[in-house]
N, C-alpha and C positions, 0 to 999 in steps of 0.2 A: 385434636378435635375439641372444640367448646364444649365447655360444660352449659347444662341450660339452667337458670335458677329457677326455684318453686318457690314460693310464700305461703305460708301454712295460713294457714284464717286467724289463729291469734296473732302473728307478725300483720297481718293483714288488719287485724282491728287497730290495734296498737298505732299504725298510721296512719288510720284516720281519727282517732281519738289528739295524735298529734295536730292533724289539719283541722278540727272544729277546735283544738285548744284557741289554735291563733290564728285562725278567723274571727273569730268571736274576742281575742285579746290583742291582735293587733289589726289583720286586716289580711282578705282573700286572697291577694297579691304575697303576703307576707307569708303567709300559712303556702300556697302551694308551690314556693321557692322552697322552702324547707322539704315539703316531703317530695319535691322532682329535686331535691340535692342528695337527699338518702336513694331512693329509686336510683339514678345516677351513680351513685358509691358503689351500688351492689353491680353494676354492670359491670367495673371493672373485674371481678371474681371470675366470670367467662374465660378471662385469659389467663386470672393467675390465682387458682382456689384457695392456697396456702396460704395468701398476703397476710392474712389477718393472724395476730396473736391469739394464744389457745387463752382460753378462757378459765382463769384461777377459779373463780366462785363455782365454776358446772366441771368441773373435775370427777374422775372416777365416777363416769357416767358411761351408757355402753356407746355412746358418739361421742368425737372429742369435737367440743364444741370452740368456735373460735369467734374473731369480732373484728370490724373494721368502726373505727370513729368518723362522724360525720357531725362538725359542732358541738352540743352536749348532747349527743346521741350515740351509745353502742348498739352496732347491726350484728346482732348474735345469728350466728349460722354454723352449720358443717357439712362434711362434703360427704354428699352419697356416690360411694365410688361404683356401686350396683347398677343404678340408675345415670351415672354420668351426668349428677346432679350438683345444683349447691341449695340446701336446705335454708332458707333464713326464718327462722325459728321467734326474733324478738327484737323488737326496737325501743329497747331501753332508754330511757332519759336517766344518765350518771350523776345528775342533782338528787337524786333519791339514795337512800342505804339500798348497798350492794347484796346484802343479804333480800331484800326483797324480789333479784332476779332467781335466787334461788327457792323460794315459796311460789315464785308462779309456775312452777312447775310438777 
């Protein structure tokens, strides 16, 4: 059975804080190729929730949280096995220090 994914409202901000980045910096065509390539990334996880490597920086947390890459994006999620879900929790830009995913939380 597929899992269904949820996007939490901060993952959900986070994507569009990336689509007015570049709309406004490059251009609306440009901006919603990027975030229908992450949206995209994350459908793959329906078939295979595991793909993504665990996530060093959110360790020793009561979710073991993981991430899939999409250009210089990490798609932080984890799998709620309760719900027969896949949480996506953050969409990180990896140009930033890494400790910063760890204070947004």
């Amino acid at each position: 059975m597929e899992m269904k994914i949820f996007w939490t409202d901060f993952a959900k901000n986070e994507l569009r804080k990336i689509f007015e980045y570049y709309k406004v910096s490059a251009s609306y065509s440009i901006a919603s190729k990027i975030v229908n390539g992450i949206s995209k990334e994350v459908l793959i996880l329906t078939k295979h929730p595991l793909l993504g490597q665990t996530e060093e920086f959110l360790t020793g947390r009561d979710q073991e949280y993981r991430y899939l890459v999409f250009k210089n994006y990490k798609i932080i999620y984890w799998v709620n096995l309760n719900k027969n879900s896949i949480e996506i929790t953050d969409v990180f830009d990896t140009r930033q220090n890494p400790t910063k995913m760890v204070q947004k939380r």
